[in-house]
C-alpha positions as CSV (number, residue, x, y, z in Angstrom):
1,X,-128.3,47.7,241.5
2,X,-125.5,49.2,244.0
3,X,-125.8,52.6,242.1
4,X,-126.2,55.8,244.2
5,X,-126.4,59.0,243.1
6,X,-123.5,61.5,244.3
7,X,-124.3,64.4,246.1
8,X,-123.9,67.7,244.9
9,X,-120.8,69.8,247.0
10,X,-120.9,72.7,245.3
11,X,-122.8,74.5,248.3
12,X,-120.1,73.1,250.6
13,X,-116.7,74.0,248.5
14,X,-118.3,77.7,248.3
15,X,-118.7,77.7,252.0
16,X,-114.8,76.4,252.2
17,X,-113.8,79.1,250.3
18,X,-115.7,81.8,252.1
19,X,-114.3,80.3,255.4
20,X,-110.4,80.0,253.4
21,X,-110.7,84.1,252.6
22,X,-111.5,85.0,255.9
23,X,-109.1,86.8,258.2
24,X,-107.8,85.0,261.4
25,X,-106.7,88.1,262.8
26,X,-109.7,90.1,263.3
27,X,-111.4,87.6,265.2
28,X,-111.3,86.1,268.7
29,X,-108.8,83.0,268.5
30,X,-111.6,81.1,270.1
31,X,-114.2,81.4,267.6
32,X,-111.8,81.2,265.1
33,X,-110.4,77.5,266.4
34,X,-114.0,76.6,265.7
35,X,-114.2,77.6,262.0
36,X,-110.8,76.3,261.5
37,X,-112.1,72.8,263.4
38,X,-115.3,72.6,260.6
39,X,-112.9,73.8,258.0
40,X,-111.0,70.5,258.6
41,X,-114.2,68.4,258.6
42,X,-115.8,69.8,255.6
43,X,-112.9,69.6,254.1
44,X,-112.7,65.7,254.7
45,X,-116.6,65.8,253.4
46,X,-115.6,67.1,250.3
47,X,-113.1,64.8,249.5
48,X,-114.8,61.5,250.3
49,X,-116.1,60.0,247.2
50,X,-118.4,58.0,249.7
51,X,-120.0,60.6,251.2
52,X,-124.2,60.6,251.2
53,X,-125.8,63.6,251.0
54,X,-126.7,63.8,254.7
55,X,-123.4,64.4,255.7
56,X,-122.7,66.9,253.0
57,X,-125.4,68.7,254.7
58,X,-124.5,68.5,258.0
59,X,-121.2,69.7,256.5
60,X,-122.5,72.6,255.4
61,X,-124.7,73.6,258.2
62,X,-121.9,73.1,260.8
63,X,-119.6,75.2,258.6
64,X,-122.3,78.1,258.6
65,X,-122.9,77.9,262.3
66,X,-119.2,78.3,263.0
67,X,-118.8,81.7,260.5
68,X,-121.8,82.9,261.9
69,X,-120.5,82.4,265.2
70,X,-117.0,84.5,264.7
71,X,-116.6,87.5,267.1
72,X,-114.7,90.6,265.9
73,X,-111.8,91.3,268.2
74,X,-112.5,93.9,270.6
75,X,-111.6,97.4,268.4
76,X,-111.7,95.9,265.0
77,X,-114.3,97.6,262.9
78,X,-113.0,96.6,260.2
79,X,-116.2,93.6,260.2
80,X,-118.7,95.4,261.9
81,X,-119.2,97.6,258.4
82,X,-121.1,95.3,256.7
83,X,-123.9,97.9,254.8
84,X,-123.7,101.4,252.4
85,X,-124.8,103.3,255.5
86,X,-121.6,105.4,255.7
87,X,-121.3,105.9,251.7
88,X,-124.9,107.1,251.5
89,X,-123.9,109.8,255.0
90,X,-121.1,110.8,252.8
91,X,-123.4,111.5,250.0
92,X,-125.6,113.3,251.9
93,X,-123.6,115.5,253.5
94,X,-121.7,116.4,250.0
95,X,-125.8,117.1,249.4
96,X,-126.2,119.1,252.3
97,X,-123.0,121.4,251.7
98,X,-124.1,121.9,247.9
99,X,-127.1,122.8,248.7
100,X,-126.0,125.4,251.5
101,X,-122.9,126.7,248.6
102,X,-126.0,127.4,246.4
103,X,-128.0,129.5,248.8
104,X,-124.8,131.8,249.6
105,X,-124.6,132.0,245.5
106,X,-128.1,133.5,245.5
């Protein structure tokens, strides 16, 4: 009658390895010292054989809260590019000049 059902981690080691293959150095050490904090903690979440699955949540959602929180250093763009928007400028200024080559053909 003592059986419990295990929760699912799954969710949680993904979010550990997001966190893992992140960069320290293009973000502020503060916010950084936060994810590395619920790093630590999830970590111990995952490993607990014990664990219900309310803390596995709570894991999780303090986890997301800290990567969501991370601040770019000041000058790093390297982050901030996070959409196609300068590959499809690129395309259509190739467009553009094409387009302009062709009219001088005529």
């Amino acid at each position: 009658m003592n059986l419990r059902l295990k929760p699912n981690k799954d969710l949680l080691a993904d979010l550990i390895n997001k966190a893992n293959g992140l960069n320290a150095a293009n973000y502020s050490a503060k916010t950084w010292a936060v994810v590395e904090n619920e790093v630590i903690k999830a970590q111990a979440v995952l490993n607990n054989s014990e664990v219900s699955e309310a803390e596995v949540k709570a894991a999780h959602a303090a986890l997301t809260k800290a990567i969501e929180g991370l601040v770019a250093k000041p000058g790093d763009t390297t982050t901030s590019i996070k959409t196609g928007e300068n590959g499809l400028m690129t395309v259509f200024a190739g467009l553009s000049i094409l387009s302009l080559l062709r009219r001088k053909e005529d």
